[in-house]
N, C-alpha and C positions, 0 to 999 in steps of 0.2 A: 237778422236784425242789423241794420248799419248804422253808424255813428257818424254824422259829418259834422258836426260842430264843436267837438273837444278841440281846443285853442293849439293844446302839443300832443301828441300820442307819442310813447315811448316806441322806439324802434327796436328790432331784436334780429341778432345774427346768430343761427346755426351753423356748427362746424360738424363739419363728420366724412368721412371717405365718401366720395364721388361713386358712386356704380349706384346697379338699377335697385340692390336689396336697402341700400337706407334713403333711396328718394321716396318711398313708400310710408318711412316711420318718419321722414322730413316732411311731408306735403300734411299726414295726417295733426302734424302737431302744429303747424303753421294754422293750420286749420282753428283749430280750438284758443290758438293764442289771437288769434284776429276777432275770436268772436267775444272774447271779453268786453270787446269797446275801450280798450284802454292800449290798445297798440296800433299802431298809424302803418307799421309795414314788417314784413319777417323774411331776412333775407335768408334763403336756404338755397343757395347754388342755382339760378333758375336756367343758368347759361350753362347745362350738364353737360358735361365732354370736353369742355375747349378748354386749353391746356397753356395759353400765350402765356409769357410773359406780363403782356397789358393785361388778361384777364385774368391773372394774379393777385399784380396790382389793385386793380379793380376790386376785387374780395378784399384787403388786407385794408380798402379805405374805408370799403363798408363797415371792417370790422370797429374803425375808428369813430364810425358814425353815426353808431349805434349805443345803447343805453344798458342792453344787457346781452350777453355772449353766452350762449348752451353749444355745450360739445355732447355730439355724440360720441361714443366710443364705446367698439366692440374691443374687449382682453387678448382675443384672437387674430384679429386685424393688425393690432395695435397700433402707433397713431405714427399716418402719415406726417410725410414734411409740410405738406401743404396744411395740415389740421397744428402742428405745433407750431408755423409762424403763427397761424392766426392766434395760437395763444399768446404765444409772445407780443404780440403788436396790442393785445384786447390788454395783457398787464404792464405793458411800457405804457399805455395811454391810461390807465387809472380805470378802466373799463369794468363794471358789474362782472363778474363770470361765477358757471352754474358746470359745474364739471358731472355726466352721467355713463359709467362703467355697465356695462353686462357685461357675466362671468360665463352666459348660458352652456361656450366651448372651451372655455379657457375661465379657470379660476386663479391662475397665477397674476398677482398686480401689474400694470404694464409700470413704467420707469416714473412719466409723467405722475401717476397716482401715487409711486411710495414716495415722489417726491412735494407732491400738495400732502400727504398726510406727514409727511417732516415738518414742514412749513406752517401747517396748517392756516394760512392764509386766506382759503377762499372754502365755501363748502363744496362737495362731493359726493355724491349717491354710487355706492358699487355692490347695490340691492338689485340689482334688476338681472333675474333670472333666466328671463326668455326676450329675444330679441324685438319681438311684436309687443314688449310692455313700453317700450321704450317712448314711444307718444306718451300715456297715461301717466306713466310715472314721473317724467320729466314734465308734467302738464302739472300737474299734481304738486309737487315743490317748487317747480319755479313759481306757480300763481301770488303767492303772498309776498314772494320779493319781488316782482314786478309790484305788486303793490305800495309795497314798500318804498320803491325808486320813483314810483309816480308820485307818490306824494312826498319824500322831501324834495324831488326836485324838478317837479313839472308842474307839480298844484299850480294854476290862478288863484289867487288871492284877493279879494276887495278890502280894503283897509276903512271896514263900515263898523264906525262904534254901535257897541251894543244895547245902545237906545233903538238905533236903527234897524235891530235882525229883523230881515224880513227874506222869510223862502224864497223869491224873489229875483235874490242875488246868489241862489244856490241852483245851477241846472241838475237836477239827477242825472238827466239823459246824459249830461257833459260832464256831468265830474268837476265841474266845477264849484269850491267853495266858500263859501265868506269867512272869515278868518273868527268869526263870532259865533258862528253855528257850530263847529265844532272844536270849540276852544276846549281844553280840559279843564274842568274846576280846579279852582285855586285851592290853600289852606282856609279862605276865608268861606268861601262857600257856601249855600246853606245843604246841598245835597252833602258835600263833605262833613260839615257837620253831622248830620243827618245819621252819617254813619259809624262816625268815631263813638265806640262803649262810652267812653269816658263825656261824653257831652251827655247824657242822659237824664241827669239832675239838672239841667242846664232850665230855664224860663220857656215856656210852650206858648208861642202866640196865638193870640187868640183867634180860633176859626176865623173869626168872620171878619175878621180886617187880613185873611187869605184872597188878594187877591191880584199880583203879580205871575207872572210865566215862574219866576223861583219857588215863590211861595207856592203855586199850584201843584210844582214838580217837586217838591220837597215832601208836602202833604200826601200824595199818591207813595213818592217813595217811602216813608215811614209805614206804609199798609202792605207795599211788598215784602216790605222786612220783618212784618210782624209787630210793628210798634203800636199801631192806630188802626179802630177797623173804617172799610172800606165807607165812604162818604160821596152817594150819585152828583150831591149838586155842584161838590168843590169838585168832581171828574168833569162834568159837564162845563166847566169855565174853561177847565185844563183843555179838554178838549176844544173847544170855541176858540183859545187861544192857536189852539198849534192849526188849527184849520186855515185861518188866516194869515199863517206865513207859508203857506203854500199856492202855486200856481194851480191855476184854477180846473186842468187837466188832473191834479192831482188831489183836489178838495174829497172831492165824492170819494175816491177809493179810499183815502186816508182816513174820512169820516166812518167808513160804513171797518174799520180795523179798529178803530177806538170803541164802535159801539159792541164792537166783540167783545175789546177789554173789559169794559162796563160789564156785560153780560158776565163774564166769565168770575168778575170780580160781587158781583151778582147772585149766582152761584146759577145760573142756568146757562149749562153747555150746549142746547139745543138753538140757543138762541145764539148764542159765540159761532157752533159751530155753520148757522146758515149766515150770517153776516160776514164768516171769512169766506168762505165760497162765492158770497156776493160780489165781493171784494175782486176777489180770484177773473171772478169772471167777466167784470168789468177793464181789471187791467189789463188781461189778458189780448183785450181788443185795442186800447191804446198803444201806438207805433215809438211813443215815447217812453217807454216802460222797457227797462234792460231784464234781460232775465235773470241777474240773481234778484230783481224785487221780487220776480212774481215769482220764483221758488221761496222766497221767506214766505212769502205769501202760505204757500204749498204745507210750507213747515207746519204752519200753526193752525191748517187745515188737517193736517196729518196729526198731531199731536191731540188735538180736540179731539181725533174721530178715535183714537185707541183711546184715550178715555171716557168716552161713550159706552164704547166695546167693555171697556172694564166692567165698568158697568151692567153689564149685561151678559157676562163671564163669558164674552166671545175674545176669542182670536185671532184678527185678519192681517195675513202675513201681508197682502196685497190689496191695499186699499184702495181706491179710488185717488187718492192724494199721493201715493207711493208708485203711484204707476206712472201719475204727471212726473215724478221726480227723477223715475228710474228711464224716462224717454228725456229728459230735460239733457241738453249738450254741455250745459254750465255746473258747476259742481260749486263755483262760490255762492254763498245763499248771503252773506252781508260785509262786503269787503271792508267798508269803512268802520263798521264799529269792530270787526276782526280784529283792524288795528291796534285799538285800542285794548285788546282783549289780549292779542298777543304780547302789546308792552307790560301789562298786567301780568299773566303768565310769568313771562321771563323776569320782572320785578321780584316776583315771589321765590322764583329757584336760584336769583342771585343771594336773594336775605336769608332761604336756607341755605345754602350753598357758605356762605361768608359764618353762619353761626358755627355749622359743623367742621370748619378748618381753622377758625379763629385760633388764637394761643389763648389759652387758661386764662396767661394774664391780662390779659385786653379786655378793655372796656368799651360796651357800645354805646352810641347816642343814638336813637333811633325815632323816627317820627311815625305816626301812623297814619297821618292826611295825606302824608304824599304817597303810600299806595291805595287808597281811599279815591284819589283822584281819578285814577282810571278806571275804577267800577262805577263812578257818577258819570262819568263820560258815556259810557257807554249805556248807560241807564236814560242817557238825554237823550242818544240820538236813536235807540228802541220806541223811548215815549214819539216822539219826532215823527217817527214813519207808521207808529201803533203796530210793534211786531210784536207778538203777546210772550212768542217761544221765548224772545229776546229778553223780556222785562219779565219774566219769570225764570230767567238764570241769573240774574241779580243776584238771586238767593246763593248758587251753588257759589260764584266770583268772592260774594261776601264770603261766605261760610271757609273757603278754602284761603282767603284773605285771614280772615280769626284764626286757624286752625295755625298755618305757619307763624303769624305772631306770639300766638300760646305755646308753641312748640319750642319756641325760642325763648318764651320768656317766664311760663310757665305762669303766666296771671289767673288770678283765678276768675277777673272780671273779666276777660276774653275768655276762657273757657265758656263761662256759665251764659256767656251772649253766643257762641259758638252752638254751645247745646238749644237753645233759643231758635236758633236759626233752624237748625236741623229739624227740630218739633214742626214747626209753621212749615218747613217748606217739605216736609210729609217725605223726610230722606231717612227711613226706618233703617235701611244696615249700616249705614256710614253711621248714624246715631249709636246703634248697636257694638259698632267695632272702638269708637271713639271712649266710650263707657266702659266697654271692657278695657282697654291698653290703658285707658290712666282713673283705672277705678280709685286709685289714692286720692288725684283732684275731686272726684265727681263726690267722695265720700263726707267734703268740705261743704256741701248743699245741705240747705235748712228747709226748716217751712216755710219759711220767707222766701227764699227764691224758688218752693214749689207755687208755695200762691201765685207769683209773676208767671212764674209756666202756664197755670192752670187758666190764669187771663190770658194770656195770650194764644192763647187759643180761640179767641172769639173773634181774634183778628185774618183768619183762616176761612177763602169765602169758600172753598166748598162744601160742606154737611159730609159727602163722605170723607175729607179729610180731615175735620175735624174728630169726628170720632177715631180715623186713626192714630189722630195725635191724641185724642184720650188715652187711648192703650199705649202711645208708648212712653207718657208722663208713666203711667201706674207700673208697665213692666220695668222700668229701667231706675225708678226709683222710689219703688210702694213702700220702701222703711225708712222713707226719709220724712214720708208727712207727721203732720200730727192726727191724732186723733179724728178730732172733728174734720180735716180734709179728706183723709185716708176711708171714710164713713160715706162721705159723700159722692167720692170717687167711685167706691168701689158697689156702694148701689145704682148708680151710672152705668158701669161696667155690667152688674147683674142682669139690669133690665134690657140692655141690648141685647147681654149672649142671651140668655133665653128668649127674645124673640127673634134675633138671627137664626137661633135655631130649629123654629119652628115653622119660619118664612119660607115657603117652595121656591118664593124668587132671590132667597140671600144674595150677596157677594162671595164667592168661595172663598177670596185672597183672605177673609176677616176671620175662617176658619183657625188658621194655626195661631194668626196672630192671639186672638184670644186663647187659644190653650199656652201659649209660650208666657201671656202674660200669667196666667195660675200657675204655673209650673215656678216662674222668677216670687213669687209670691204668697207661696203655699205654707208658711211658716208664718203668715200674717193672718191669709184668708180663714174668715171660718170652714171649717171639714163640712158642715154640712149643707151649705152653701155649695161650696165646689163638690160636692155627693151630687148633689141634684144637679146640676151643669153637666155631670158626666152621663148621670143617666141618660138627659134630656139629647145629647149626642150619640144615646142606643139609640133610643128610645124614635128619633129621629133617622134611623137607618146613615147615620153619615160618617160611612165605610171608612173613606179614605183619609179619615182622620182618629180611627181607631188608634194606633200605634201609638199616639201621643197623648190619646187620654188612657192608654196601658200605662204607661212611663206614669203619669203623675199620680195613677193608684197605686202605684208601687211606690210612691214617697208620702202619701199621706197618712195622716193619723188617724185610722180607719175606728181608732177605740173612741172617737168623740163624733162619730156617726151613728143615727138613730138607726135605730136596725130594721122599720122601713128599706131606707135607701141600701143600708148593708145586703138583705132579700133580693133584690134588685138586682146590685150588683155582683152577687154570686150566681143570680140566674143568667144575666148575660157573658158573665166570663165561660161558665158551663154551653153555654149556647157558640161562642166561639170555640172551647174544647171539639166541638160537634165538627166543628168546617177546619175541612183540612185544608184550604187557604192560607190560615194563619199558622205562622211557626210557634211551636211553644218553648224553643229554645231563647225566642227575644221576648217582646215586650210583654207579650201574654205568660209566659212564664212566668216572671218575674209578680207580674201583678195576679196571679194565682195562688203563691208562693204568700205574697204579704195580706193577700186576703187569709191561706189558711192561719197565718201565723198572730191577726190581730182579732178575729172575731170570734166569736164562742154560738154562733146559729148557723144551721145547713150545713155543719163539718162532715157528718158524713156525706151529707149529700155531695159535695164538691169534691172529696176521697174517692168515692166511686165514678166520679163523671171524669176524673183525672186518670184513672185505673184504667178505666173503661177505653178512654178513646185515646190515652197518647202513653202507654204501656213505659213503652221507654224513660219517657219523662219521670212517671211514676217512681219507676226502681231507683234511677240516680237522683238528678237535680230536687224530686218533689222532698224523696223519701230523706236525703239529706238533711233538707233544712227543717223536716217537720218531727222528725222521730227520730228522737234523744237514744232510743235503746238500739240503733243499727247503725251510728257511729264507727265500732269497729271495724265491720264489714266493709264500710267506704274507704277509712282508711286501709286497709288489705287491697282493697280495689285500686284505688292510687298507686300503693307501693309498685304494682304490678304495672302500672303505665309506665311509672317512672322507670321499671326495667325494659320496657317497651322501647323507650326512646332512645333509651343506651344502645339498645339491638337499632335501631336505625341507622345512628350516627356512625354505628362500626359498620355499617353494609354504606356507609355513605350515602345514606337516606335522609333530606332534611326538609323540613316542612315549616309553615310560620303559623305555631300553636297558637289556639285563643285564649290559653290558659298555662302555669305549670301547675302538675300536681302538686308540687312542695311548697307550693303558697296556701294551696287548697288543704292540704294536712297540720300548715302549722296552723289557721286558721279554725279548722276544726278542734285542736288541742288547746288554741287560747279563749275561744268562746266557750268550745263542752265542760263539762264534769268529766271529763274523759283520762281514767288512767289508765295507761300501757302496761302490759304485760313485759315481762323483760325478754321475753321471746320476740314482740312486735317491735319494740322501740330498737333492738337489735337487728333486723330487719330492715328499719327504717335507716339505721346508721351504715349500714352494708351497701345498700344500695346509693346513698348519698356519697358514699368512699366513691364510687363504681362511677359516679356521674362528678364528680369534683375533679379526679384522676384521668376521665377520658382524656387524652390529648385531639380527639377529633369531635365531641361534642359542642352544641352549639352555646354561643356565649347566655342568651334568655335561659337554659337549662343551668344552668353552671351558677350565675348568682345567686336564683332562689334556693339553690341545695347548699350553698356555703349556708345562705339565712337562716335555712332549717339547721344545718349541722350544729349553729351558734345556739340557735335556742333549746336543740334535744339535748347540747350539751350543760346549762344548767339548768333543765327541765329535771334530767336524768344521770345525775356526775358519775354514780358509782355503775353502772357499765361497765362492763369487764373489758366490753371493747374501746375504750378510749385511749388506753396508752399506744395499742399496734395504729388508731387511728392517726393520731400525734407523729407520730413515726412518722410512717408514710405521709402523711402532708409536709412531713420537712424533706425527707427523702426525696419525692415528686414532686417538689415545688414549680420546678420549671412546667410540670406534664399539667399542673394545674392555672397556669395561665397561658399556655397552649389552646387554642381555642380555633374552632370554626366560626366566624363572623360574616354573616352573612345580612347588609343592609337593609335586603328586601325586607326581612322576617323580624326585625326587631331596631330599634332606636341603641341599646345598649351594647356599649364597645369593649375593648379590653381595658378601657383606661378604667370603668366602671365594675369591670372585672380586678383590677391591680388595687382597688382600695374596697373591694369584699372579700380579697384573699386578706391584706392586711389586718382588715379586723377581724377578720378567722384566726391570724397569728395572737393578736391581743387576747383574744377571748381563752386560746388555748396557754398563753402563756410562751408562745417559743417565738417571741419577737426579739427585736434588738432598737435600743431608745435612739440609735442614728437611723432604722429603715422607716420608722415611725414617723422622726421628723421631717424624714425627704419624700415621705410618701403622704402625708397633710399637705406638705409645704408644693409637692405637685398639683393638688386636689383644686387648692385653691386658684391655680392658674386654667382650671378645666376651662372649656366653651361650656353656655348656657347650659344645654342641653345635658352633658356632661353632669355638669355642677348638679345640676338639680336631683340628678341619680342618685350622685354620692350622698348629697344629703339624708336622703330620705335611707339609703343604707345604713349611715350612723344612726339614723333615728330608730330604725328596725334592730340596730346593734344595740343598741342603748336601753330599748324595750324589751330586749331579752336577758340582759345579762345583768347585774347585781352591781351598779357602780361603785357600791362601797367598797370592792376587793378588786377593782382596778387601782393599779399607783398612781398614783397623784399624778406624776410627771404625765404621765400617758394621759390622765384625765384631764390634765391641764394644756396639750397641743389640741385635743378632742376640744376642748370648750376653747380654746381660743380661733380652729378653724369655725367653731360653728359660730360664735362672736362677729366672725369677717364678712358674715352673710349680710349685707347692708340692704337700707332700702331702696339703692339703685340697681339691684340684681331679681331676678324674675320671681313674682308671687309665690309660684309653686314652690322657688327655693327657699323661699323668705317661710312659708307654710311648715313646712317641714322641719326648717332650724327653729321655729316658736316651739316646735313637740319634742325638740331635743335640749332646749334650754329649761320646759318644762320638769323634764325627767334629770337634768343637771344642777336647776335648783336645789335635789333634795343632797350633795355632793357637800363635804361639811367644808373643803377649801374653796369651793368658789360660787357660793349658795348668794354670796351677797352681792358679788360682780353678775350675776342672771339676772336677781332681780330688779337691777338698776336699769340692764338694759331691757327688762320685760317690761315695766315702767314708762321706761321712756318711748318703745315704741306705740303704747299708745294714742301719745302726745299725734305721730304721723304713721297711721299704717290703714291699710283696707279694714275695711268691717270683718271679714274671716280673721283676718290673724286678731284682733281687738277681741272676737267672740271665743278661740281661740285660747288666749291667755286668761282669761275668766274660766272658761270651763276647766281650763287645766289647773287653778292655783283653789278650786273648792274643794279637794282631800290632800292639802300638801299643808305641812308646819313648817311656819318662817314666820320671819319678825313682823306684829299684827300691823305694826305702823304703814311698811311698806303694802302689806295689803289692802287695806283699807286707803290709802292712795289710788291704788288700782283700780278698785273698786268703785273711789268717788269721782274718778276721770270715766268709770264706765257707767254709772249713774247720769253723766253730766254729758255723754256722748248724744247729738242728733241719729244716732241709727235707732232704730225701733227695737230689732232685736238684740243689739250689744244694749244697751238701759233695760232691757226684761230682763238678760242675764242675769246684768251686775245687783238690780234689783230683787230678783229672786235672790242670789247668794247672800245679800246682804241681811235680808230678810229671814234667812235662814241662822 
């Protein structure tokens, strides 16, 4: 395709050693740069071999004459005299330069590179691996900063007010632009507006006096965002408008791309995706047509046709549209709204960028129009050409627009338009991840801004997206409705899974989605409701979704299930016992295990079907959890792993267990009835010495046996063996944080190791009040991961031992490190310090410093820790006042299940 009418075309000079191995990766990249249409010539040596002086010269004017300068450069070659005048002459003249390194024989930097990376003045690529990448690569980055040079300083410009926009004065084929077509929106705007949260309450004019080019594009954009649903007649202006500021080569293809949009906004893909093909195939024959149009084209022909496929749970790696794209020579698909898109971009990682180095004390002024402005831009000139790809990432620009504003400022009106976004534009993980990392913001949502979710959903034109956005209002936030919405939602929800489920032609993808939504909600849903859902997923042979309807029969309240469905479900668990397919060490297990434990019909029958086909299971994991009277015998069983492991660790055997026994015994002895024999518990303390003491045991072994030794020792004071124990742990100290730490096998270090031997020293009484405080006073300085450890060790300290007969002082660095756990440090820590504040409450020194701050963190905390401190304060004596505070914040709470709590206790 040739270009003769662009008014300047940017010129470009390659540098690189002269010989015949880079006239090869020079001839091929001139190639691809000439085919842009936006380069007039590409000087790469053409005069090879001649060595004059004059044809020196000759290069070194080019090099001045030119717009943008690419060096090649092999690490190995390293750079002739002839390659470093010309750099010199391209930076004395102010010249563009694009500097590209391969390391493919030499990884060492040549001089010129450590010296641009000192300077950092101009950019540099010293990626490039193999010497044949070297076109691609350097084709590749330099394309947007040629673009970039062409338009600040080669554009034509017509200086035509914008009464006057008319296509007209815009050649595509030339690149040339009217200074009015693609102006970026002002503050004043109406798309800017359009898009700022805060204009929201603002006056809405009235339809039908919509009818300006602003006002048409303002109206469609409110429908991409989710504000407004989609409206054919005010499309049909919109379009009529933008028809007519184009050249009449370009009416028909432009036209039959709008009527895709229509379509697709429509909600029929079949009809979008034969109008972009129309499209496609039309331009395809016009000589005026540069090829990144007619790959945008491609895009949104590509795009269509995998959501078709979805549709149809097909997967076509290579589609008909992927094939045009993957023989296409041009790799840019929309260079001028890139632009825009790039300023945006980099807009957004300056304002992160600037929040996260700011000083403490600084204060921002910050506007939101002025980056608002370049997602309207870019929104203009998508509507303009009718690229659908284009005007349907609108959504992601906005969305990631919201997200760094919020992020900085922590609004909650940007959040809750943020989540907005994500619902309507059908972005399920990013919604998922966003929810989860600032579950404290999301926990500030009402009924009132579920209702707005729940409308806004109607502004969503496809029917299958809409329903997905039903599921992920109800998964992500089913305890925030009220009642009456929560009712209607979730008979909504009922009546699709059961007939997704029973549809031969389902959508698979709708599969997990809906069990993830029961699973987030199963403390809401009725049991017998979600009974029948599961069944109707046997019952339905839909195999590959077993695994997660095991998981949530393993969490459900199987005792408020009709025993119907309970029959059911013991026949199909028995029915998987049969198929050794299934493991019954995972999900079937488990959901074996909570069926025997909650229902009272078919016990034997499910004992026998578990005997019968998975033996093993039977004797440990079943017979464990079901039979109260064989307690002993597991613990016996345990002790003897746990000598197991000790013999590893000394043959230098080490493995990354999915369990320790010394969790699984103290667990045993705090759930059973279970009393030790002074023979057993003896026994248990021998072999805890043995795995405390190893110096080459691994550290995951070594914490849970201090936890154990903490709790057998006031489980069981009077042991004859506790004084030689005592001994030897001060005597071994060192041999006891001595440790094998091995990354692969466990998250937990020595530092998590150094503060479970210390509360080993508190519990037994042979500490010292200075190891104590330097050994808090380090706790507190942990990394996350760290932190969260120790917590939950004090917590496990805390629950074992009799705080009344710890010292004050001691109990007093304890409660002041657990105090420091703030609400900017991670859930899990925050989780843990709620259970150690709860059991510090009952401390007769600092009973009243807990409950201030148990208190107060109602005012701001996630719903677990809020559900949390209710469940913990209904068998603890404290002053009724402050409870009953507690209480009336947890009554007055928008969560569903923190107001059942606090309701039930109150009630009680």
């Amino acid at each position: 395709m040739h270009y003769t009418t662009i008014e300047r075309k940017i010129t470009v000079f390659i540098s690189s050693k002269i010989n015949k191995r880079y006239k090869v990766v020079r001839k091929a990249l001139k190639e691809l740069l000439l085919e842009t249409g936006m380069v007039a010539s590409v000087y790469a040596f053409e005069k090879e071999g001649a060595n004059s002086r004059d044809v020196k010269s000759a290069y070194l004017d080019e090099v001045s004459r030119s717009d943008v300068c690419l060096f090649l450069i092999d690490n190995a070659d390293g750079v002739s005299d002839a390659v470093y005048a010309e750099h010199e002459r391209a930076r004395r003249d102010g010249i563009h330069r694009l500097y590209f390194f391969c390391n493919e024989r030499k990884k060492t930097p040549t001089e010129l590179q450590k010296e641009l990376m000192n300077t950092g003045e101009v950019k540099y690529d010293d990626s490039i691996h193999d010497f044949s990448d070297f076109p691609k690569k350097a084709y590749k980055s330099v394309l947007q900063d040629i673009i970039d040079i062409y338009r600040r300083t080669r554009t034509s410009v017509s200086d035509v007010s914008s009464n006057e926009s008319k296509m007209d004065n815009m050649q595509l084929n030339t690149f040339i632009l009217t200074k009015d077509f693609y102006n970026q929106y002002t503050a004043e705007s109406k798309l800017t507006q359009i898009l700022n949260p805060y204009n929201l309450n603002l006056p809405i004019e009235d339809s039908k006096l919509i009818n300006t080019y602003d006002d048409l594009c303002a109206d469609f954009l409110s429908v991409v965002i989710g504000r407004s649903v989609f409206n054919l007649d005010n499309f049909t202006q919109l379009k009529n408008s933008i028809i007519s500021m184009h050249e009449d080569y370009l009416k028909r293809i432009v036209e039959m791309r709008l009527n895709a949009v229509a379509n697709y906004f429509s909600n029929n893909l079949n009809g979008c995706y034969q109008n972009i093909k129309n499209a496609y195939e039309e331009a395809k024959e016009e000589p005026k047509i540069p090829t990144w149009f007619l790959n945008d084209i491609v895009i949104d022909m590509r795009n269509i046709s995998t959501a078709i496929d979805n549709l149809n749970n097909k997967i076509l790696l290579n589609s008909e549209a992927q094939i045009i794209l993957n023989d296409s020579p041009e790799i840019v698909y929309y260079p001028l709204l890139d632009r825009f898109d790039s300023s945006h971009k980099s807009d957004l990682l300056d304002d992160y960028f600037e929040m996260a180095t700011q000083s403490p004390y600084s204060q921002r002024f910050d506007t939101l129009n002025h980056t608002f402005n370049f997602i309207a831009s870019c929104f203009n000139i998508a509507v303009r050409f009718g690229s659908l790809t284009q005007i349907l990432a609108t959504s992601k620009r906005y969305g990631d627009t919201l997200f760094v504003k919020f992020n900085n400022t922590k609004d909650f009106k940007l959040f809750f338009e943020l989540i907005k976004i994500l619902i309507t534009a059908n972005q399920v993980k990013k919604l998922n991840c966003i929810v989860s990392a600032f579950s404290k913001t999301a926990s500030f949502i009402t009924s009132t801004e579920i209702d707005t979710l729940i409308k806004s959903i109607q502004t969503i034109p496809l029917e299958i997206d809409k329903i997905s956005a039903h599921l992920m209002v109800l998964e992500n936030f089913g305890y925030y409705f009220s009642e009456e919405q929560y009712k209607l939602e979730t008979d909504f929800f009922f009546r699709f899974a059961f007939q997704w489920c029973g549809d031969e032609t389902r959508i698979l993808y709708f599969g997990d989605r809906i069990l993830k939504t029961v699973r987030k909600n199963i403390g809401r849903m009725r049991p017998c409701l979600v009974a029948e859902l599961l069944v109707s997923f046997f019952e339905n042979n839909l195999r590959r979704f077993y695994d997660e309807v095991l998981r949530i029969l393993y969490r459900m309240d199987l005792k408020q299930v009709n025993e119907k469905e309970q029959i059911k479900l013991v026949e199909y668990c028995i029915s998987l016992l049969r198929d050794s397919n299934f493991s019954v060490s995972g999900a079937l297990g488990e959901a074996v295990i909570a069926l025997r434990k909650s229902i009272n019909i078919n016990i034997d029958l499910l004992d026998k079907a578990v005997k019968k086909y998975r033996p093993d299971f039977y004797l440990k994991e079943y017979d464990l959890e079901v039979n109260q009277s064989n307690l002993i015998k597991h613990i016996e069983s345990y002790i003897k792993q746990i000598d197991q492991r000790n013999q590893s660790a000394q043959e230098s055997k080490y493995y990354g267990y999915a369990y320790s026994p010394c969790d699984v015994i103290r667990n045993i002895l705090e759930a059973g009835n279970v009393i030790l024999t002074e023979d057993i518990a003896s026994r248990i303390v021998v072999v805890l010495e043995k795995t405390i003491t190893n110096k080459v045991q691994q550290v995951d072994q070594k914490i849970p046996a201090i936890q154990l030794a903490i709790f057998m020792y006031h489980k069981y004071p009077k042991l004859s063996l506790w004084d030689d124990f005592k001994k030897k742990m001060s005597e071994k100290f060192e041999d006891i944080l001595s440790v094998k730490y091995i990354p692969l096998f466990t998250v937990e270090n020595k530092n998590t190791l150094e503060i479970n031997a210390l509360l080993m020293k508190i519990a037994f009484g042979v500490y010292s009040f200075e190891e104590v405080t330097l050994g808090f006073a380090a706790a507190i300085g942990y990394n996350e991961s760290d932190l969260i450890y120790a917590v939950r060790s004090v917590h496990y300290f805390l629950s074992a031992v009799d705080i009344q007969t710890i010292n004050n002082h001691i109990l007093g660095i304890i409660t002041n490190f657990v105090l420091s756990i703030g609400k900017e440090k991670h859930r899990d820590a925050q989780l843990f310090a709620v259970d150690c504040l709860i059991i510090l409450s009952q401390s007769r020194l600092y009973a009243a410093t807990v409950w201030e701050r148990l208190a107060f963190m109602l005012d701001d905390a996630i719903s677990d820790i809020k559900i949390k401190i209710l469940r913990g304060i209904e068998d603890l004596k404290s002053d009724k006042g402050i409870i009953d505070y507690i209480l009336q914040k947890g009554r007055n709470d928008n969560h569903y299940f923190v107001r059942k709590v606090a309701e039930s206790f109150t009630e009680s």
